[in-house]
SEPAVEX-189002 format. One record per residue: x, y, z of N, C-alpha, C in turn. Coordinates in steps of 0.05 Angstrom, whole numbers, plus 32768, in hexadecimal, padded with zeros to 4 digits. Example, Ala and Ser with C-alpha at 12.3 -4.5 7.8 and 13.67 -1.06 7.14 Angstrom:
REM SEPAVEX-189002
81087F8E809C80F67FA6809C81087FBE809C 81017FD3808E81117FEB808F81028001809D 
This chain:
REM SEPAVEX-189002
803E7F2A824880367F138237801C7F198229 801B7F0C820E80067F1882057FE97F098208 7FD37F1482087FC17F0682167FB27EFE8200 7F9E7EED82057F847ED881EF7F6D7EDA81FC 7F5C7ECE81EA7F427ED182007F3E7EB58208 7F237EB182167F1F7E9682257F1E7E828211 7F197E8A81F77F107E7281EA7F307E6681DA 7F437E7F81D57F637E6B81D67F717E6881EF 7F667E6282027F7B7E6182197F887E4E8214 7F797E36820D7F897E1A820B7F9C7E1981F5 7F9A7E2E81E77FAF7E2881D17FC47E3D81CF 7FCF7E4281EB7FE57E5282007FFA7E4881EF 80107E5381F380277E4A81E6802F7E3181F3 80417E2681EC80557E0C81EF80657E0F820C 80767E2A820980807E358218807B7E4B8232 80787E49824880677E5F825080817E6F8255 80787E87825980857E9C825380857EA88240 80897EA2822680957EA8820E807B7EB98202 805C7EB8820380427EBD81FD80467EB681DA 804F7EA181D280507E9881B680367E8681BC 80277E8781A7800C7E83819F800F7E6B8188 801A7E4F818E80277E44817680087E33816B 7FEB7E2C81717FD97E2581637FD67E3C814C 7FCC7E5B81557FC97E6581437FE57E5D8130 7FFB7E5B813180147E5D811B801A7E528107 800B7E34811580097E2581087FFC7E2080F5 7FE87E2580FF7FC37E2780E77FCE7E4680D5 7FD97E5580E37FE37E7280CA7FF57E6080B2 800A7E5680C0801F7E4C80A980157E36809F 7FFB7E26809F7FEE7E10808E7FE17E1D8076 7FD47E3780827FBC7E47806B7FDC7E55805B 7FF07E59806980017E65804E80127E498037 80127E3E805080167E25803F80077E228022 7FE97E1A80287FC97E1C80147FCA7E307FFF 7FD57E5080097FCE7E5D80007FE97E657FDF 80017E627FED80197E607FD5801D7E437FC8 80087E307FCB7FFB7E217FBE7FF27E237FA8 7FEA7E2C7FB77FCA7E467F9A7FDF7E4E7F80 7FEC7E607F9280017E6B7F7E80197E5D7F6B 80217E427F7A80367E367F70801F7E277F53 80087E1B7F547FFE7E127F3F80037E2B7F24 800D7E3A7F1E80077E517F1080217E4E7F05 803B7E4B7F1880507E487F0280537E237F02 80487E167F0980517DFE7F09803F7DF47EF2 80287DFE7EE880257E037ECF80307E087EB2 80407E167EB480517E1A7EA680687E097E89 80687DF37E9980737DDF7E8780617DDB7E70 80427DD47E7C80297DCE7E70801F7DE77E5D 801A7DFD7E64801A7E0F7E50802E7E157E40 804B7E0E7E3F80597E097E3280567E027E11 80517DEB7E19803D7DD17E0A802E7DDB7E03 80167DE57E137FF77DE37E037FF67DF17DF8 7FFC7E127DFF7FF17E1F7DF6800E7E2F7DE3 80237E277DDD80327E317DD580427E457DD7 80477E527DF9804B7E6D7E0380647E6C7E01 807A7E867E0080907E887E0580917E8B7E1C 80AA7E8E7E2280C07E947E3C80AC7EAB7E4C 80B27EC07E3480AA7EDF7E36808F7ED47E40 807F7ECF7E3380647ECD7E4480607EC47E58 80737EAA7E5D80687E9A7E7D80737EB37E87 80897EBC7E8680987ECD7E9C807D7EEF7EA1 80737EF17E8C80597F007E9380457EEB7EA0 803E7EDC7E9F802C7ED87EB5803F7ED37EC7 804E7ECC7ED280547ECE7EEF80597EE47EFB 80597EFD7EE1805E7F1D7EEA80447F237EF5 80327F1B7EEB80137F2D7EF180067F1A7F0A 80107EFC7F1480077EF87F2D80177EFF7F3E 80307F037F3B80457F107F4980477F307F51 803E7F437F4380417F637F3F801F7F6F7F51 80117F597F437FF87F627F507FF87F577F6D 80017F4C7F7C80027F3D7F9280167F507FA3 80337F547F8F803B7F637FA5803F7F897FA6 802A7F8A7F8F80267FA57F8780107FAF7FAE 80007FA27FAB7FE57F9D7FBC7FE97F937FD8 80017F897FD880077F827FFB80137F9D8003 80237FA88001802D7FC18010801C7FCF8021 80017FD980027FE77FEA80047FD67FDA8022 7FCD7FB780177FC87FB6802B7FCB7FAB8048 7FE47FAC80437FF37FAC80607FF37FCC806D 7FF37FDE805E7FF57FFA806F7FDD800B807A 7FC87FFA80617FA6800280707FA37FE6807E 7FA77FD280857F9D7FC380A57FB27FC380B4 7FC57FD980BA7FD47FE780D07FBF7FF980DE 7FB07FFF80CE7FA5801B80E07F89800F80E0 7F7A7FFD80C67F657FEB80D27F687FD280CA 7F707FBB80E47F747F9980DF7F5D7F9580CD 7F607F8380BD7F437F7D80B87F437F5880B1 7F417F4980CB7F3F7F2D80C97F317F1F80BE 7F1D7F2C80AC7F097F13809B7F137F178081 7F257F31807F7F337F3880637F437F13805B 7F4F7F0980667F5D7EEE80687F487ED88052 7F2D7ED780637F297EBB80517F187EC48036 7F177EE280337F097EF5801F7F1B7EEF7FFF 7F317EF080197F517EF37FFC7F537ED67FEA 7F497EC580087F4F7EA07FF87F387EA87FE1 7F2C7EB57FEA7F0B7EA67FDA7F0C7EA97FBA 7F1A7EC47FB77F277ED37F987F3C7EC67F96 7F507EB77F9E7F637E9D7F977F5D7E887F89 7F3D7E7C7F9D7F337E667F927F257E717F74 7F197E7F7F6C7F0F7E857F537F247E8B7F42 7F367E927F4C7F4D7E957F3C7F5A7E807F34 7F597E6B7F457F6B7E4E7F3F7F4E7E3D7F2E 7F387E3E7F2E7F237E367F1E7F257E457EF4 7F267E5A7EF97F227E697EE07F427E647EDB 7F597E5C7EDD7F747E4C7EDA7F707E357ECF 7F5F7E1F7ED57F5C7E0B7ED57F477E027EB2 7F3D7E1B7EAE7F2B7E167E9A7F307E307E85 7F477E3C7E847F567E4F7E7D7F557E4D7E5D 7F507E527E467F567E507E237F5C7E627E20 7F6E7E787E297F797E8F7E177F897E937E2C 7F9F7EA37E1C7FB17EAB7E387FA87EC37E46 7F947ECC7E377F857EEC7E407F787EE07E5E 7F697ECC7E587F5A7EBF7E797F767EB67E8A 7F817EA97E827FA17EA17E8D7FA57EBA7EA4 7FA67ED07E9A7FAC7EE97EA77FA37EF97EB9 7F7F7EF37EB67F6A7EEE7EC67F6E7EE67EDF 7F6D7ECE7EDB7F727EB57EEA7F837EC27F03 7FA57EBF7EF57FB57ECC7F027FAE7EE07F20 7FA07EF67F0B7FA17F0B7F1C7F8C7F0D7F31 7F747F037F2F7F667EF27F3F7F7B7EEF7F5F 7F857EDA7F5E7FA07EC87F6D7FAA7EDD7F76 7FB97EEC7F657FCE7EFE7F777FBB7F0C7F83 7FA37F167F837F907F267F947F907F147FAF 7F887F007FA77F877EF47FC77FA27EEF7FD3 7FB17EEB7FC47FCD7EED7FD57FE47F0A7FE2 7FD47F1B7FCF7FDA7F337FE87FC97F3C7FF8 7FAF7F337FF57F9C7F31800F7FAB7F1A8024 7FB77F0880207FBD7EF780337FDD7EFC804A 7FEB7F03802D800B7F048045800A7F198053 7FFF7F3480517FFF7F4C806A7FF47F428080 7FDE7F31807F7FC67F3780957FD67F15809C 7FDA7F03808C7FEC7EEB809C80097EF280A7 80107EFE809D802B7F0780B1802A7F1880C5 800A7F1F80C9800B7F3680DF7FF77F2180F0 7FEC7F0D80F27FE37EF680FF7FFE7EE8810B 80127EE180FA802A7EDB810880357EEB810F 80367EFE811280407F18812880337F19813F 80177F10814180047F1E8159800C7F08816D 800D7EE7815980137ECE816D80327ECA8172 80437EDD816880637ED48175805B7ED58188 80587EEA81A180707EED81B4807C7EFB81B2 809B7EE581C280AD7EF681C580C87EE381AD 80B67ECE819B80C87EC4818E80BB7ECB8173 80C67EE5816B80BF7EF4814B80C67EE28136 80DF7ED8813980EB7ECE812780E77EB1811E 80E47EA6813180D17E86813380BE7E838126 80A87EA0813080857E9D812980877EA78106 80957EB880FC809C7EB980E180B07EA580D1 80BE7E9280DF80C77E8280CD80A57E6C80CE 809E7E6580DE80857E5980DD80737E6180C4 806A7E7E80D4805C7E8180B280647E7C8099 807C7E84809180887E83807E808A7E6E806E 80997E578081809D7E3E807E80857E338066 806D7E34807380537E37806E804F7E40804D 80657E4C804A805B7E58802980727E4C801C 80887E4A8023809F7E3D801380927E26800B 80867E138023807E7DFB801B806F7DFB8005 805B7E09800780477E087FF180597E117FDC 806C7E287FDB807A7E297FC280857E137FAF 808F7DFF7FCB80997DE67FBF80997DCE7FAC 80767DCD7FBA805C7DC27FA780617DC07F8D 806A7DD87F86805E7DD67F6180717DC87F51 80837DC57F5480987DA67F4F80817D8A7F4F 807B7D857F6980677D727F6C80517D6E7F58 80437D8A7F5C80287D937F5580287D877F35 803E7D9A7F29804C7D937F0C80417D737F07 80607D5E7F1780627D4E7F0F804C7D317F10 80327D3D7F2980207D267F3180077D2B7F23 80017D487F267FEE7D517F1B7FE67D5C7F03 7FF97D6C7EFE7FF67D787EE57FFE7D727EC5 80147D617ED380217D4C7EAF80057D3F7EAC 7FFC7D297EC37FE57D177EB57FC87D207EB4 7FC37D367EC27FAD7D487EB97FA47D567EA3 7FBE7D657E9E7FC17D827E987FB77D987E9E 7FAF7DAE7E9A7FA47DC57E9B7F927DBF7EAE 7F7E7DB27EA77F5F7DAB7EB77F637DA77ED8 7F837D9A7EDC7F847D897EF47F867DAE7F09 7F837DBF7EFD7F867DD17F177F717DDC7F20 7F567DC77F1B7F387DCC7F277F3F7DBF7F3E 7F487DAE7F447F4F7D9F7F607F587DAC7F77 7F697DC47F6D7F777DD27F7C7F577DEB7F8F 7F477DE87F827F337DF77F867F327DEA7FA5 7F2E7DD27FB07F297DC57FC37F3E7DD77FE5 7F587DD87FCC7F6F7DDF7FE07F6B7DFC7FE2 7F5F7E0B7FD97F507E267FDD7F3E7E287FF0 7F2A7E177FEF7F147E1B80037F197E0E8021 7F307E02801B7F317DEF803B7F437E138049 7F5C7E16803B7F5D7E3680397F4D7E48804D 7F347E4F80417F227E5F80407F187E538063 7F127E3B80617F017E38807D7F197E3A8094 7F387E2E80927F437E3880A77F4E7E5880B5 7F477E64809F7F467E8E80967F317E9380AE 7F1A7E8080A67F067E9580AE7F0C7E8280D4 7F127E6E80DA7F1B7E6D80F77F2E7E8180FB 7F4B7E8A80F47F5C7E9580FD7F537EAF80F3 7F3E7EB880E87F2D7ED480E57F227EE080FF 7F187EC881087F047ECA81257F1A7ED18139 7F2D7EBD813D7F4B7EC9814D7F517EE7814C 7F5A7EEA81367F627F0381377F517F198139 7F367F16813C7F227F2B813E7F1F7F278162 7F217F0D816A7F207F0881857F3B7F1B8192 7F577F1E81877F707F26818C7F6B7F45818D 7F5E7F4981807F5C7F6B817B7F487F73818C 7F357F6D81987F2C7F7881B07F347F7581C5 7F3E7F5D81CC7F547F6181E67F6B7F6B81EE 7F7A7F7281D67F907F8C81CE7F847FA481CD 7F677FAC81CA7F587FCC81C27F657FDF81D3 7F677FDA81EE7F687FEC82087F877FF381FD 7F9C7FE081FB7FBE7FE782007FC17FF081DC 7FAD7FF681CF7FBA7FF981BB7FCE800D81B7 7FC2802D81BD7FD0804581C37FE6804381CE 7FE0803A81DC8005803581F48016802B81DB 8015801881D38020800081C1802D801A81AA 801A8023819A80238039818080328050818A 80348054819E804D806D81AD8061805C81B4 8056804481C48077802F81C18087802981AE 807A802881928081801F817E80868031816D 8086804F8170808A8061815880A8806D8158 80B58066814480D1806B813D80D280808124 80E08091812480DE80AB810E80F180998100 80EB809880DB80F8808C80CB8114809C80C7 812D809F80D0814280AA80C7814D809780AB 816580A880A6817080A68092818080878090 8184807480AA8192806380A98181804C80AC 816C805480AE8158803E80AE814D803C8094 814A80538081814380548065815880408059 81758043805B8188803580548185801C8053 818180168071817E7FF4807681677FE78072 81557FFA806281357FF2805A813F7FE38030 81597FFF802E815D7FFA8014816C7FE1800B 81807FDF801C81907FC5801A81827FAD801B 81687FAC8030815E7F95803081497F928016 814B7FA8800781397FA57FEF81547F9D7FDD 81687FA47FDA81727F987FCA817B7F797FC3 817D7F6F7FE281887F5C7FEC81647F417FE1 814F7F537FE6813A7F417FDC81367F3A7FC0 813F7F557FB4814A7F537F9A81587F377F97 816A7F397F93817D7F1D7F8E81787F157F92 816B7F047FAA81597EF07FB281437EE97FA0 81317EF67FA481197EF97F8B81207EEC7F6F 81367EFF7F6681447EF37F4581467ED27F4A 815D7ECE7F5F81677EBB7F5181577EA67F5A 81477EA87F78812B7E927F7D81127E8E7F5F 81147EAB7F4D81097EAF7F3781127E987F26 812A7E9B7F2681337E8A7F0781327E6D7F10 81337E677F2A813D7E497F2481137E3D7F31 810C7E4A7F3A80EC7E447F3680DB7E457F17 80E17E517F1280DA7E5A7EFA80E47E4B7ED7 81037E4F7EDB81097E467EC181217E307ECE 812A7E217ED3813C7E167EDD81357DF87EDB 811A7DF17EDB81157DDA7ECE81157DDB7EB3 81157DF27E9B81167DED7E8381397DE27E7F 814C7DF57E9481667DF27E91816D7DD47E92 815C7DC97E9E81677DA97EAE815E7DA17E92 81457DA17E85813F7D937E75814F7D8D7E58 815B7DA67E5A81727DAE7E4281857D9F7E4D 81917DA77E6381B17D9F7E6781B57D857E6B 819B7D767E7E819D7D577E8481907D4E7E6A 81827D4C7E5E816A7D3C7E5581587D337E5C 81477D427E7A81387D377E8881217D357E7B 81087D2E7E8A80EA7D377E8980E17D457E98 80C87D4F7E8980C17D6B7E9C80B87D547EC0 80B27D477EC080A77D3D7ED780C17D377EE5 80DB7D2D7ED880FB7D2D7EE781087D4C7EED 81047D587EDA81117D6E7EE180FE7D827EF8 80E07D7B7F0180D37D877F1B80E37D7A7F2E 80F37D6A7F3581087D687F5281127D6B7F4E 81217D827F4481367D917F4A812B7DB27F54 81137DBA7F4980FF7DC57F5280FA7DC97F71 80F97DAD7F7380EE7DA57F8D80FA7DAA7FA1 81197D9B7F9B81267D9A7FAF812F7DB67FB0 81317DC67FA6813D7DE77FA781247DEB7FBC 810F7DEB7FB580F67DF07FC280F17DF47FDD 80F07DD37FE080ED7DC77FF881037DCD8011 81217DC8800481367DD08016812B7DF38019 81257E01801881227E1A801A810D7E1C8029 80F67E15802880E17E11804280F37E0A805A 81007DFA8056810F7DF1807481217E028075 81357E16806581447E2D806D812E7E43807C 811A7E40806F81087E5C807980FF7E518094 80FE7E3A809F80F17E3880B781067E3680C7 81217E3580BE813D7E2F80D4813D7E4980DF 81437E5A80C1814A7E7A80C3813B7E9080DA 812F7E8C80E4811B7E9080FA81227E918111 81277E6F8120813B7E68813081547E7A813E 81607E728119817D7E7D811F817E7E93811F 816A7EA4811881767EC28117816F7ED8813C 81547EC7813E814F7ECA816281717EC38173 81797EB3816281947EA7817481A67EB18172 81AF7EB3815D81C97EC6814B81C87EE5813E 81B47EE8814581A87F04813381A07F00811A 818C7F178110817F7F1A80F881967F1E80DD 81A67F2F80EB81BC7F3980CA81C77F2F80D1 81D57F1880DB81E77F0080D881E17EF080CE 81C57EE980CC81B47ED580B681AF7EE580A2 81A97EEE809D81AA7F04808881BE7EFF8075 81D37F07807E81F77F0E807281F27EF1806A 81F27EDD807981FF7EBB807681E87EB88058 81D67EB5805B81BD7EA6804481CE7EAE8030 81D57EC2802881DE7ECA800981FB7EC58008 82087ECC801E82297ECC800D82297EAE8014 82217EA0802182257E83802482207E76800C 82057E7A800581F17E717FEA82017E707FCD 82177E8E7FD0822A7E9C7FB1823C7E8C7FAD 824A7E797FBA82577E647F9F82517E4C7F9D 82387E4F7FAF82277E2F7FA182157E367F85 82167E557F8681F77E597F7382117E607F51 822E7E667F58823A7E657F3D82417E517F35 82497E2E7F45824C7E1C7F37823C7E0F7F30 82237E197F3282087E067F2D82097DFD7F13 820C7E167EFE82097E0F7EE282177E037EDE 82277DF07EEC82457DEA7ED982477DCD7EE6 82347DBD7EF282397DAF7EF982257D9C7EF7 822B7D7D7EFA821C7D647EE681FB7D647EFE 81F17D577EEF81D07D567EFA81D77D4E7F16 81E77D2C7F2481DB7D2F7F3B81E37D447F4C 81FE7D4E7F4682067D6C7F5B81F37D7B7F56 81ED7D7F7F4681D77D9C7F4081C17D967F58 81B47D807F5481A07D807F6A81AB7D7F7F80 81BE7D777F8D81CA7D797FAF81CE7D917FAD 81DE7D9E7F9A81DC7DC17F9481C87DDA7FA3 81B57DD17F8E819D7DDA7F8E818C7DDC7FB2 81897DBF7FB581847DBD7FC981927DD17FE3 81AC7DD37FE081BF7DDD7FF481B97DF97FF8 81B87E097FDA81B27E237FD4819D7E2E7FDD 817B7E1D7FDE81627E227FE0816A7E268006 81797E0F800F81757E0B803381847E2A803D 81987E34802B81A37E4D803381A47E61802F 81947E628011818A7E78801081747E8C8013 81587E7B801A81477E72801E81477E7C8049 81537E79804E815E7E7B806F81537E958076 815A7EA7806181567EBF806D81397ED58066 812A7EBB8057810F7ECC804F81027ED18063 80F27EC7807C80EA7ECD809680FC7EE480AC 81157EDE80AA81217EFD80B981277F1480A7 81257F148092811C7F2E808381067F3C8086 80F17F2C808A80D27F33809480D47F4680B1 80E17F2C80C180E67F3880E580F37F5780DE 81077F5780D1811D7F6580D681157F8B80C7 81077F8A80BC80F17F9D80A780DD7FA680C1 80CD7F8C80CC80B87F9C80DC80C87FAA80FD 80E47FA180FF80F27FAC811680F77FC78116 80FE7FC680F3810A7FE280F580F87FEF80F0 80DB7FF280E780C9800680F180AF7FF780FB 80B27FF2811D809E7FEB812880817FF58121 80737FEB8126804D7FF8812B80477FF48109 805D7FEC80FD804E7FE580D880527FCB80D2 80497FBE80DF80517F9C80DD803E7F9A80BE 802A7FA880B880247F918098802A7FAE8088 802F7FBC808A803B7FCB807780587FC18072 806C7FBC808D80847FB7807C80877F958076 80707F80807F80717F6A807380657F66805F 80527F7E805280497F77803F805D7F858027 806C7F97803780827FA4801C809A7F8F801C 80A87F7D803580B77F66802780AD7F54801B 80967F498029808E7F34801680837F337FFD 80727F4D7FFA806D7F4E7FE380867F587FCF 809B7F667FDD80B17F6E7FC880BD7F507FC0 80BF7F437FC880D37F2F7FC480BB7F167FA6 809E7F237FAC808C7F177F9580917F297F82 808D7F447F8480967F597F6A80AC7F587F5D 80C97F4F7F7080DA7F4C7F6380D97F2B7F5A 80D17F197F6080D07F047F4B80C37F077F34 80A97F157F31809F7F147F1E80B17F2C7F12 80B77F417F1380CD7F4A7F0080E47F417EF3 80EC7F237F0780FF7F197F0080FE7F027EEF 80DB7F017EED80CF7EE17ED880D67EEF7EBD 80C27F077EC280C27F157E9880E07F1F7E94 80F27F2B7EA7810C7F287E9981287F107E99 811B7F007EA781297EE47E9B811C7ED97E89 80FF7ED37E8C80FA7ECB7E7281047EDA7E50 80FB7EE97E5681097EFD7E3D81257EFB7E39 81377F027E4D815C7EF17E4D81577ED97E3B 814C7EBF7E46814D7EAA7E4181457EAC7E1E 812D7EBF7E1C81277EBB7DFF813C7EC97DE9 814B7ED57DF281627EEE7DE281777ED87DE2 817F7ECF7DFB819C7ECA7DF9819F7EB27DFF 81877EA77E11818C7E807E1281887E877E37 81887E657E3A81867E5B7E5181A77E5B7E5F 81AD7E4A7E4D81CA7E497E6581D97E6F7E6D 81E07E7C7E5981EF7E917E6381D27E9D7E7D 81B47E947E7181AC7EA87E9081B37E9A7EA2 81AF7E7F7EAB81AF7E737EBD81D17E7C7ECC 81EA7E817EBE81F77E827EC481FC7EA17ED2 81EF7EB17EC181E97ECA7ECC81E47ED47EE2 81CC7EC17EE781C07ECA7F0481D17EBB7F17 81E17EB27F1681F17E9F7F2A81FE7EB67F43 82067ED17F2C82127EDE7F3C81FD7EF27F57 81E47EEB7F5481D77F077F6381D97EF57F7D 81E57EDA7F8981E77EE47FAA81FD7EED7FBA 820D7EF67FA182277F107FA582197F287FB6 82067F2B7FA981F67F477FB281F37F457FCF 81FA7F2B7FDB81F77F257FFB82067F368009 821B7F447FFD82327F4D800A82297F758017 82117F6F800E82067F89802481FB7F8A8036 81FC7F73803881E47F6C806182037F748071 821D7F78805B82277F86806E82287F9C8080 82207FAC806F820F7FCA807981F97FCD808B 81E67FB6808D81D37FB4809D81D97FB680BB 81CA7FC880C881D57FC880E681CC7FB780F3 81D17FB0810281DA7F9B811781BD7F958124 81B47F7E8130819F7F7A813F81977F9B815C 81AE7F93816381B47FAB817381AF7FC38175 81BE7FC3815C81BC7FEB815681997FF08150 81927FD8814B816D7FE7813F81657FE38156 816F7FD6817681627FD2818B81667FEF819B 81867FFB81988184800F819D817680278193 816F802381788160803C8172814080458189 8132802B8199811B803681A78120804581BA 
């Protein structure tokens, strides 16, 4: 069981036995909550620069490339240097370049600062998911899959927000209203620097077993693990796209196809959103229960012929739709995480910072080339387009088995 020092004893797991650490998990998946906050103001913006400043498609879909590319260009890197040195004050360092980033957003007149702004943000947000997913690694246990849907959860939510954010804040604000968000940065920043102190506390009482631990954990990368490293990049792929399009442009689609307003067409937003926070916190659960590539396989081919009749069907289905699609497809973002750091133990923020940040790289590649689609050929044929990528589900066939990666130690 894994041990704490005197000053978390009391905040022992729930369960004894299990050495799940659920205070820290909790306070981790609130600050990721805070922190893809940060980030959701940036495209939930978007309607509004629309308007103000007269941007195309092509452009929003570049800024969501450069907070997206820089974020998950930068998590891999530094997930693979705090493998070999943690570095726990790195955490509320990252909010702090978020919050200036969501300030210089807020008072933005060119799209040149716009971009600024941006990249600002994605700096602190690949400072944040390596070193927060390897905080929810240190407090699982022996329930991996739980303590990462937790975190996770934690960020969907905040992804969710910007539907909200949009419709409360930002229609009757505009632009200006994302100085407020500065607040939700710094509260941020002060719970970092508690769960900073934790994990600097965690790492000296682990110092002695570390060695043992990195010979326990060293697995030679063969050829079938490269495989099942690739599939799950593809499989984030499609994910990425089509979570891309319907975050991204899918309220312009509602606005066309229903006649909504931008403040009606954010719940449909939402509810894609929100149902998906709660897939990401189920998916966790179930995959400790049922296995990781059985959740896996299900999120996408389940998701593939809700996500082709979407386009074709009247507003209120669309949103039960929507909703349905976000709870299942959405399921399997937290055991992709697990299932990456299994198959090469001892690199927990190197390979969480290469899914999680892949699955930001591939959205933001998937903003500038839908936006651009959208501007060539229209909204409906993309929207209908992307319907097909949770076909691509049909390679978690190939993925081996919970098992077979248990046998590889």
């Amino acid at each position: 069981m894994a041990q704490v020092t005197s000053v978390h004893k009391q905040a022992q797991p729930l369960k004894k036995g299990t050495g799940t650490i659920y205070s820290i998990l909790f306070i981790i998946g609130i600050c990721h909550l805070l922190n893809d906050t940060l980030q959701s103001v940036t495209t939930a913006m978007f309607p509004i620069l629309e308007k103000s400043m007269g941007l195309t498609f092509t452009q929003l879909g570049l800024i969501a490339f450069t907070l997206n590319m820089v974020s998950s260009c930068m998590q891999p890197v530094i997930g693979w240097y705090s493998d070999k040195r943690p570095m726990p004050f790195a955490l509320p360092i990252g909010l702090s370049s978020s919050l200036f980033g969501i300030l210089g957003l807020a008072f933005a007149n060119s799209y040149f600062t716009i971009i600024i702004s941006v990249i600002f943000i994605g700096v602190g947000s690949a400072v944040f998911h390596p070193e927060g997913s390897r905080v929810a690694y240190m407090a699982a246990g022996s329930r991996r899959g739980l303590a990462q849907s937790i975190y996770q959860v934690g960020g969907n939510s905040g992804q969710a927000l910007a539907p909200v954010i949009t419709a409360l804040i930002l229609v009757p604000l505009g632009q200006v209203g994302a100085v407020w968000f500065t607040f939700v940065a710094a509260l941020a920043v002060l719970f970092l620097i508690y769960i900073a102190k934790w994990y600097s506390n965690r790492l000296l009482t682990t110092q002695k077993m570390s060695l043992k631990k990195k010979v326990q954990e060293h697995r030679p990368i063969t050829k079938s693990i490269i495989l099942a490293l690739l599939i799950i990049i593809f499989l984030i792929f499609a994910r990425s796209w089509y979570g891309s399009a319907i975050s991204n442009f899918y309220t312009f689609y509602a606005i066309k196809k229903y006649g909504l307003t931008i403040a009606q067409s954010q719940s449909y937003i939402f509810a894609f959103l929100f149902m998906g926070a709660v897939g990401t916190f189920l998916g966790g659960p179930l995959a400790d229960r049922f296995g990781k590539r059985n959740v896996i396989l299900f999120s996408l081919l389940a998701a593939a012929p809700l996500a082709l009749i979407l386009p074709f069907v009247g507003p209120h289905m669309a949103f039960i739709v929507l909703a349905v699609i976000g709870l299942i497809l959405m399921s399997s973002f937290s055991v992709m995480v697990v299932y990456a750091q299994e198959l090469i133990p001892g690199k927990i923020g190197m390979m969480s910072g290469l899914t999680v940040g892949l699955a930001f790289g591939m959205g933001a590649i998937g903003s500038v080339a839908l936006g651009s689609l959208i501007d060539n050929f229209g909204l409906r044929p993309t929207m209908i387009g992307i319907s097909l990528l949770p076909l691509v589900g049909a390679l978690a066939l190939f993925l081996p088995s919970d098992q077979r990666i248990s046998d590889l130690d």
